[in-house]
C-alpha positions as CSV (number, residue, x, y, z in Angstrom):
1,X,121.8,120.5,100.4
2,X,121.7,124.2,101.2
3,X,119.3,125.2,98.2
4,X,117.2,122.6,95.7
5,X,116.7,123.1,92.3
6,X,113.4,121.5,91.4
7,X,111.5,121.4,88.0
8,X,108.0,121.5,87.9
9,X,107.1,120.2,84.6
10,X,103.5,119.0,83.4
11,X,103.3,117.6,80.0
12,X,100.5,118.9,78.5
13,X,99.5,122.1,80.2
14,X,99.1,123.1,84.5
15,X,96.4,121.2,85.9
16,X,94.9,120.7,89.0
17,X,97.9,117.8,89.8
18,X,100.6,120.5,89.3
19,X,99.0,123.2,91.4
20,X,99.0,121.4,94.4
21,X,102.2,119.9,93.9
22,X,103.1,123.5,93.6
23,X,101.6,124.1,96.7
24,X,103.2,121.8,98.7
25,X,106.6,122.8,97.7
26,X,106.0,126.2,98.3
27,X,104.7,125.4,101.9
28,X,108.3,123.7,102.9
29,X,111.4,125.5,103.6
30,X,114.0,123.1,104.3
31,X,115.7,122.6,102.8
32,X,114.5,125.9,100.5
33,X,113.4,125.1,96.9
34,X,114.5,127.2,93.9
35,X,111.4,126.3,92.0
36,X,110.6,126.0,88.0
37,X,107.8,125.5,86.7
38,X,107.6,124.6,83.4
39,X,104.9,122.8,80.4
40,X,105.3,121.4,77.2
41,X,108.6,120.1,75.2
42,X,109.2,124.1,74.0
43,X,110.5,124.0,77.8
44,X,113.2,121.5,77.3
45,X,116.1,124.1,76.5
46,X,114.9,126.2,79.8
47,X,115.0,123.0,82.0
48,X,118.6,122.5,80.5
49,X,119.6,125.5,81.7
50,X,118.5,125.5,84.8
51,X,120.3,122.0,85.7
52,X,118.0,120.7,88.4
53,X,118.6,118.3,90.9
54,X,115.1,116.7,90.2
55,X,112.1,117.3,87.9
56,X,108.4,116.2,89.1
57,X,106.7,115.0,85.6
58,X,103.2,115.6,85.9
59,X,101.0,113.5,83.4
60,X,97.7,113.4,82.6
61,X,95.7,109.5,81.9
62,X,96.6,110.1,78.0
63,X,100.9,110.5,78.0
64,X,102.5,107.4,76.5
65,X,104.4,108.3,73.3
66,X,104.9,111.8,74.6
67,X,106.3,110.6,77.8
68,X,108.6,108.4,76.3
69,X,109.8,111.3,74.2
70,X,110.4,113.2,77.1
71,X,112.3,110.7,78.6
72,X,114.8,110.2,76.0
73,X,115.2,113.7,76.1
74,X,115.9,113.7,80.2
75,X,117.7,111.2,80.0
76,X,120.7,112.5,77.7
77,X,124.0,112.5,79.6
78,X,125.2,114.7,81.2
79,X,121.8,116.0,81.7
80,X,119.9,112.8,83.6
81,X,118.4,114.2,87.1
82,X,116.2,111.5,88.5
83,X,112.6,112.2,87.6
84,X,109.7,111.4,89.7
85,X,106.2,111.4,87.8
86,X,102.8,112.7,89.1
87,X,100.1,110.2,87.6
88,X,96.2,109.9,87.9
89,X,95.3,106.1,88.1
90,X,97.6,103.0,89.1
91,X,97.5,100.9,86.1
92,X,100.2,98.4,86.9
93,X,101.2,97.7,83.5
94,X,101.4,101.7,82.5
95,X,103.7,102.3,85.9
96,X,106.0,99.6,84.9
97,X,105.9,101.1,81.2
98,X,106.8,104.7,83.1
99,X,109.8,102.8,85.3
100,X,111.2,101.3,82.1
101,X,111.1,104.3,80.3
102,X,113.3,105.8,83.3
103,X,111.3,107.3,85.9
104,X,112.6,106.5,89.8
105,X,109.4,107.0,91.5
106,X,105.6,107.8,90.7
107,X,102.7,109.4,92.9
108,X,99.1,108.8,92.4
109,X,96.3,111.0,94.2
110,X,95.1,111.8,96.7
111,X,98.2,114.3,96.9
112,X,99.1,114.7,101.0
113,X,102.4,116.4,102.2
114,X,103.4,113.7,104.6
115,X,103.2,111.4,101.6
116,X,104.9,113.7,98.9
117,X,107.5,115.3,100.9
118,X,109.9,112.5,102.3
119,X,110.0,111.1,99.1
120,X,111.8,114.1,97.8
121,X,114.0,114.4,100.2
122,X,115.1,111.3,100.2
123,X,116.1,111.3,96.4
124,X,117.9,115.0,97.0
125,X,119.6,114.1,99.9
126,X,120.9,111.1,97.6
127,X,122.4,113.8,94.9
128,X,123.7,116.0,97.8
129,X,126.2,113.5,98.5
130,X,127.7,113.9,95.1
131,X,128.3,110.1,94.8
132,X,127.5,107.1,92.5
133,X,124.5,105.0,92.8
134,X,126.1,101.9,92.8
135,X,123.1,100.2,91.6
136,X,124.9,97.3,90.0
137,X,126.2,96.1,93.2
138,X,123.1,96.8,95.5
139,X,121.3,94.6,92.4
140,X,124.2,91.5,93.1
141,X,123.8,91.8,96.6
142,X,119.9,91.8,96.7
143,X,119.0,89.8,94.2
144,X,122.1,87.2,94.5
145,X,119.6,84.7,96.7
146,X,116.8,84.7,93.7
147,X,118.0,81.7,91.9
148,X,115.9,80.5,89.0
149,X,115.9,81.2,84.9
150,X,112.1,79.9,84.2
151,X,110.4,82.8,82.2
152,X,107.5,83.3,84.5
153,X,109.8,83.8,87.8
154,X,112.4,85.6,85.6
155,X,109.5,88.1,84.5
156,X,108.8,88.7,88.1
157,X,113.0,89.4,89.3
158,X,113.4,91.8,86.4
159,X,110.2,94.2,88.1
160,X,112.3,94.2,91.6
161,X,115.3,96.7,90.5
162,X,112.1,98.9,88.9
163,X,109.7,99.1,91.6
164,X,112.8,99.6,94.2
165,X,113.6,103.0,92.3
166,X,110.2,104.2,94.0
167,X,108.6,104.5,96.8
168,X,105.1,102.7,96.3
169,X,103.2,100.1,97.8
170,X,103.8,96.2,96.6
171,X,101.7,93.3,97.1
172,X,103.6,90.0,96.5
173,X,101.1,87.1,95.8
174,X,102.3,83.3,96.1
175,X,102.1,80.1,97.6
176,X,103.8,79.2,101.0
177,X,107.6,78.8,100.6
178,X,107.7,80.7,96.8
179,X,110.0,83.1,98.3
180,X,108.0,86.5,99.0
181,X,110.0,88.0,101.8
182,X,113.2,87.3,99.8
183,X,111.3,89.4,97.0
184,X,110.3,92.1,99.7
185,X,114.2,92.3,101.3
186,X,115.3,92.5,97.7
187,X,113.1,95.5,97.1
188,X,114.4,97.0,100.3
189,X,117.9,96.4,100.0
190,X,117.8,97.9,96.5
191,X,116.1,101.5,97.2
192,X,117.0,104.1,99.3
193,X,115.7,103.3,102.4
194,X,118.3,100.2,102.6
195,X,120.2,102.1,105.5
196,X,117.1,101.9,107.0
197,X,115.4,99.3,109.5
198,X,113.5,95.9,107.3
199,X,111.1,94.9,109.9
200,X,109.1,92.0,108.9
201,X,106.1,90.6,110.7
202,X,103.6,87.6,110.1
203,X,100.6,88.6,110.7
204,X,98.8,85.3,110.9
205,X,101.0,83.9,113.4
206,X,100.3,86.5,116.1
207,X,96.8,86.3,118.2
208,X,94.6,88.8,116.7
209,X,94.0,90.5,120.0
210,X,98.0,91.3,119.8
211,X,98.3,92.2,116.7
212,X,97.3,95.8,116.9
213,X,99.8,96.3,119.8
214,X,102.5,94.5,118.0
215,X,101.4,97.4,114.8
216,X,100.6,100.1,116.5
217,X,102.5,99.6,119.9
218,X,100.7,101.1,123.4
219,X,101.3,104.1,125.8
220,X,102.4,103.2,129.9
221,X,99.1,101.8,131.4
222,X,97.2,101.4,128.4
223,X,96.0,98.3,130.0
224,X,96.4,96.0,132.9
225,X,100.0,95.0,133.4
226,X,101.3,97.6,131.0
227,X,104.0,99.1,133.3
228,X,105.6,100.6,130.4
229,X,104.9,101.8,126.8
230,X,105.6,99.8,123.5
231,X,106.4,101.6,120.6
232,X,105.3,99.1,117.8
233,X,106.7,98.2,114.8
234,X,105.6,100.7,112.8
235,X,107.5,103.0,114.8
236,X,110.7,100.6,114.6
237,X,110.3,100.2,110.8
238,X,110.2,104.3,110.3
239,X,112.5,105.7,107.5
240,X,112.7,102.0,106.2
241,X,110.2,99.2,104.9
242,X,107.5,96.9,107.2
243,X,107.0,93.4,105.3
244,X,103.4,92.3,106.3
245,X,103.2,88.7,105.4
246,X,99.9,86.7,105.0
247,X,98.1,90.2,105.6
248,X,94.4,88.5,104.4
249,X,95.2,87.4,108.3
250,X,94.6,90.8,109.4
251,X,91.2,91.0,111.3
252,X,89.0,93.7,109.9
253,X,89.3,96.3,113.0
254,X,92.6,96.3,112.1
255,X,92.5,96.6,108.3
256,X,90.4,99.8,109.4
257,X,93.5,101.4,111.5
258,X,96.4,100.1,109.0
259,X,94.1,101.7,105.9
260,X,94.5,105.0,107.7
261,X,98.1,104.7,108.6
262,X,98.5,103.9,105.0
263,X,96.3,107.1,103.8
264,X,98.0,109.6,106.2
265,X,101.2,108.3,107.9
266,X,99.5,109.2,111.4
267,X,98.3,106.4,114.0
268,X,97.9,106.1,117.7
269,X,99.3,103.7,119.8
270,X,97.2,101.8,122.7
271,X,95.7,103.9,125.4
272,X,97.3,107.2,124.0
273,X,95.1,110.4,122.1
274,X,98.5,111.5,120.7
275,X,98.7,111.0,117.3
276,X,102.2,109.6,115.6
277,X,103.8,109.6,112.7
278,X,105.8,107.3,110.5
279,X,107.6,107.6,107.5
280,X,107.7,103.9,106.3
281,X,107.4,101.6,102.8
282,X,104.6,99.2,103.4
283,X,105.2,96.0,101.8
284,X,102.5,93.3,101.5
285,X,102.3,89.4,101.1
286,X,99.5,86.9,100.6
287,X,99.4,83.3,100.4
288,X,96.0,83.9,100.0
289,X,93.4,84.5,96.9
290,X,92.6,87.9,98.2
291,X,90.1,89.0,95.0
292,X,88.1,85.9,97.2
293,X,88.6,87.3,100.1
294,X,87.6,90.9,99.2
295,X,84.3,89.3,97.7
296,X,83.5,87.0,100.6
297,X,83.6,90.3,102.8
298,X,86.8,88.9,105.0
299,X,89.0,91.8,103.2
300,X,88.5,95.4,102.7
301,X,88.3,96.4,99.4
302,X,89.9,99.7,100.0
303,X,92.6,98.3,101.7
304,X,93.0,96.1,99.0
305,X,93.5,98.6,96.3
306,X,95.7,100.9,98.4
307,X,98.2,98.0,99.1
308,X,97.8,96.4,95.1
309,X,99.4,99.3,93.6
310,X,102.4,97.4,92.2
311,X,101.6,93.4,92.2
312,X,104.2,90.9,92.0
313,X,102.9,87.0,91.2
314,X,105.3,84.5,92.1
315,X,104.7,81.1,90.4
316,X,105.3,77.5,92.6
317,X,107.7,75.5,92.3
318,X,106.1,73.2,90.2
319,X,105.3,76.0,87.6
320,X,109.3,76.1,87.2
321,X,110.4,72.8,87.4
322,X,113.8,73.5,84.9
323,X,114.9,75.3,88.0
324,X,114.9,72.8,90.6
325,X,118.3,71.2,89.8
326,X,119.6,74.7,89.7
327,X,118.2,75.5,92.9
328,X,119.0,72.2,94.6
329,X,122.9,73.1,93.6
330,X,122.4,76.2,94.9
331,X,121.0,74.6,98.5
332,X,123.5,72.0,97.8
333,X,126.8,74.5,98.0
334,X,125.1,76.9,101.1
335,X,124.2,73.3,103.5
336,X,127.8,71.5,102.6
337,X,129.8,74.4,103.3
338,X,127.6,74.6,106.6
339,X,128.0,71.5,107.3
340,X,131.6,71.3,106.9
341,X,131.1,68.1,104.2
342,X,132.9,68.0,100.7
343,X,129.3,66.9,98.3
344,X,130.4,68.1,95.0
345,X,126.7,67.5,93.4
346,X,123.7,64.9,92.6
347,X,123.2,61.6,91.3
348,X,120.9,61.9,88.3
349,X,118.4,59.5,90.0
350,X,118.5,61.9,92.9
351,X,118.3,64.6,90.5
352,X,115.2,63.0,88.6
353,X,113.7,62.1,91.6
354,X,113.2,65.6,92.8
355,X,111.9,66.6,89.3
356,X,109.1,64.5,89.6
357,X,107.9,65.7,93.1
358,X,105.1,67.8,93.3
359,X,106.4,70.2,95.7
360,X,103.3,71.3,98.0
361,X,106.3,73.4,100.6
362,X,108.0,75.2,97.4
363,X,111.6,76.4,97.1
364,X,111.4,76.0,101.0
365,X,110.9,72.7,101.0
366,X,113.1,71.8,98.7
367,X,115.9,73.5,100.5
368,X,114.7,71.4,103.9
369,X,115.3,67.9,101.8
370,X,118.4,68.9,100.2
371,X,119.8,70.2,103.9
372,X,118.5,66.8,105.3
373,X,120.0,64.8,102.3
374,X,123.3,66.5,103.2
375,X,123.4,65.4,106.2
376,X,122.3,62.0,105.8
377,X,124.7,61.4,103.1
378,X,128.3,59.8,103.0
379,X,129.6,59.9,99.8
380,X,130.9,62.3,97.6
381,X,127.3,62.7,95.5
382,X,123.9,63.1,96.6
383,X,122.5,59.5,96.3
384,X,118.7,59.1,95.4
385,X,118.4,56.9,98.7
386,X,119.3,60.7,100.7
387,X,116.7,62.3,99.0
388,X,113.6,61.9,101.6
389,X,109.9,62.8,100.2
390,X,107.2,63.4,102.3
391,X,104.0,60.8,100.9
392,X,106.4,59.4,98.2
393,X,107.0,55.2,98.3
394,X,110.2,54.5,98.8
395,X,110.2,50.9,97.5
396,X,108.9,51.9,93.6
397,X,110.7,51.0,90.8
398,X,111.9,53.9,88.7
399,X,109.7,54.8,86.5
400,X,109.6,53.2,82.8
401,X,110.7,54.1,79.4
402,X,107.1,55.1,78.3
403,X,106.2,58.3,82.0
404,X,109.9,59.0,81.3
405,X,108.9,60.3,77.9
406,X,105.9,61.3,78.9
407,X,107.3,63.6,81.6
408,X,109.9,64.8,79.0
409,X,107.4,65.8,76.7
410,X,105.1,67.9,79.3
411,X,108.4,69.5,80.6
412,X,108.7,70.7,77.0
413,X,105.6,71.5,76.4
414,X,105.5,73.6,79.7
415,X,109.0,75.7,78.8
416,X,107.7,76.3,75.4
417,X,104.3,77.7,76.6
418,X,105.6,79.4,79.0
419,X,108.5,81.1,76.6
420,X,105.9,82.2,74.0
421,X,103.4,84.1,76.5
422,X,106.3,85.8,78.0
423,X,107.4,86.5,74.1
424,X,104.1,87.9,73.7
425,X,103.5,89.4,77.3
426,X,100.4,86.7,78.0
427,X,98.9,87.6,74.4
428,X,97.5,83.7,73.9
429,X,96.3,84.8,70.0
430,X,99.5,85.9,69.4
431,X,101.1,83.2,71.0
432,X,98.9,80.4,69.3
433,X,99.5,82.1,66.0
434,X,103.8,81.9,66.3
435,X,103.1,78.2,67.8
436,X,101.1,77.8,64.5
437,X,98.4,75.8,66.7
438,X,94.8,77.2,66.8
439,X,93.8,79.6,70.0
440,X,91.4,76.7,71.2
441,X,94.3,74.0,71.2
442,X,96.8,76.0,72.6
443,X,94.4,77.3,75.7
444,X,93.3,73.5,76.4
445,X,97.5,73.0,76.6
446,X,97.6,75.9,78.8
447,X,95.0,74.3,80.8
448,X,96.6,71.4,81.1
449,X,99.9,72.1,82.3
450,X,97.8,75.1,84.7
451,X,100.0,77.7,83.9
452,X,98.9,80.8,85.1
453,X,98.9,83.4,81.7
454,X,98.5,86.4,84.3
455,X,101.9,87.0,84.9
456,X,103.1,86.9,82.1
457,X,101.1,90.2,81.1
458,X,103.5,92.7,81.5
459,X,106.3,90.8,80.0
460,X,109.4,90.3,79.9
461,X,111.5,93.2,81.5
């Protein structure tokens, strides 16, 4: 794009925010910026007129029934350029608000070029090409291996085509085997740095003397035996997105180092003074309770915050049991077809027999008993004897008339709960009060079943 037209626009009046946004634009010439700089709705006709190829929304802490205005008003076709907003604070539930309402990326301070810039350019670059974002098929492709309909793992798919639109920092929180770095390729695969390199590392499975090299990489003789240099992930992941799984692994040294990568974009590898530069998404993951971690002094606080902009809770397996047979027909159709053996479906005792497992391993679990159970079986359905459980007797009698309806009842009970917080986005009076049950009663249920009324907060998307 030989010459961008760029709107400066702050909501209210300039500030602080939009002057050195002003200045950073200012201080780049490539490509060169035709700059306008604009405040109030009064400016809406002028904006029109000048038919930009972005506008930077600057917004104050106080902005949300102006700045849905506003957005209705930018986003009338044909006039829609992508907007990125400017905000102070990183309220989770405000920047999914702002995402719904149609921004396709947000920046927080502190304000640095290396951070501001790419991000920019990447979205102009986009509109130079003159094509059509074919969202709706990126969103098949990368969301195609999410399989599930329970409201609480529902509520967290319907974030991922929002927080891919931008370029910020995720944290994905969950159990071993709930599916976080399908989450994080999702999120990749649907922004704009899909062309770009996924690089996924686990750092608790690498020595913690290693893992700074495997980060950061190291210059020729950095240390004994290093006959030649290592540039590091970080460097392999640049212009695209580095998954850090189980990152409460990270030794504190290193939280130090990645905390400044993460603040500036610069690092140095091993054994070098030169310092590097790396345009990259950081994406984290935790099967960990980090808030513990953080208090118990094992995890930086600061690192915490900067990597918790945009959290993403996914629920167990158990927490969504009304999706197991769906997922185990999904496993089933992937493993037969690998397999080479026509299995058209389940038995319903093989079917109820994986409802009432606990599921300690998750959807990855699952997926390992129905490949085994494929394999083991010779008929045309999954028969309950293929089903292999780890700890579960064999020999028991199926279960009687009396847990059956039991376990009916509590799976009700736990789709009904579950359907009303996300109703309500986690609002248990309000909930209670359509349930017509008192607040006390209805927590003690929650309790009970141990369904986790945080993520259901932001609601439904």
């Amino acid at each position: 794009m030989k010459e961008a037209r760029v709107v400066l626009l702050d909501v209210h009046s300039p500030s602080s925010l939009t002057s050195l946004i002003h200045e950073i634009l200012e201080s780049s010439v490539h490509p060169s910026i035709q700059l306008l700089v604009e405040s109030g709705f009064k400016a809406f006709g002028r904006i029109t007129r000048f038919d930009p190829h972005l506008i930077i929304l600057i917004l104050s802490s106080d902005y949300s029934k102006e700045t849905d205005t506003l957005m209705r008003l930018l986003g009338k076709k044909p006039f829609s350029p992508p907007v990125i907003a400017v905000i102070e604070g990183d309220n989770p539930d405000e920047i999914v608000r702002l995402l719904k309402a149609g921004i396709i990326d947000f920046i927080t301070p502190p304000l640095k070029e290396i951070n501001v810039l790419p991000r920019i350019w990447r979205l102009l670059e986009h509109q130079s090409h003159g094509e059509p974002f074919t969202y709706s098929i990126k969103e098949n492709l990368g969301l195609r291996q999410l399989v599930g309909e329970s409201p609480s793992f529902t509520a967290e798919i319907n974030k991922i085509p929002l927080v891919a639109r931008c370029d910020t920092k995720v944290l994905i929180s969950g159990e071993t085997g709930t599916g976080k770095e399908l989450f994080a390729r999702a999120i990749h695969y649907l922004s704009l740095r899909a062309h770009k390199p996924f690089v996924p590392i686990n750092c608790g499975a690498i020595p913690s003397e290693l893992i700074e090299n495997e980060l950061f990489g190291h210059a020729e003789g950095a240390f004994t035996g290093a006959s030649f240099s290592y540039p590091g992930l970080i460097h392999e992941a640049d212009g695209g997105t580095l998954f850090l799984d189980e990152i409460g692994c990270l030794p504190l040294q290193i939280q130090v180092k990645l905390l400044r990568f993460l603040q500036d974009r610069e690092y140095r590898q091993l054994g070098s003074s030169k310092v590097q530069e790396a345009d990259v998404r950081v994406i984290a993951a935790s099967n960990s309770d980090l808030d513990a971690a953080v208090a118990e002094g094992k995890f930086r606080r600061d690192l915490f915050y900067r990597l918790n902009i945009f959290p993403l809770n996914l629920p167990t397996l158990r927490e969504r049991r009304e999706d197991i047979p769906l997922l185990a027909h999904h496993f089933l159709t992937k493993c037969a077809t690998e397999q080479n053996k026509k299995i058209t479906g389940f038995h319903s005792q093989a079917i109820q027999k994986l409802l009432r497992y606990d599921w300690p391993g998750n959807v990855r679990e699952l997926e390992n008993v129905v490949e085994r159970a494929v394999v083991l079986s010779t008929h045309a359905e999954i028969q309950c004897s293929d089903i292999v459980l780890k700890g579960v007797d064999e020999t028991a009698h199926h279960e009687s008339f009396q847990m059956a309806k039991s376990r009916a009842i509590s799976k009700f009970e736990i789709t009904y709960i579950q359907g009303l917080l996300s109703a309500h986005q986690g609002n248990i009076t309000r909930a209670a009060r359509a349930a017509q049950k008192n607040r006390r009663a209805f927590w003690e249920l929650i309790r009970k079943h141990r369904i986790n009324v945080q993520s259901f907060i932001s609601g439904p998307l």
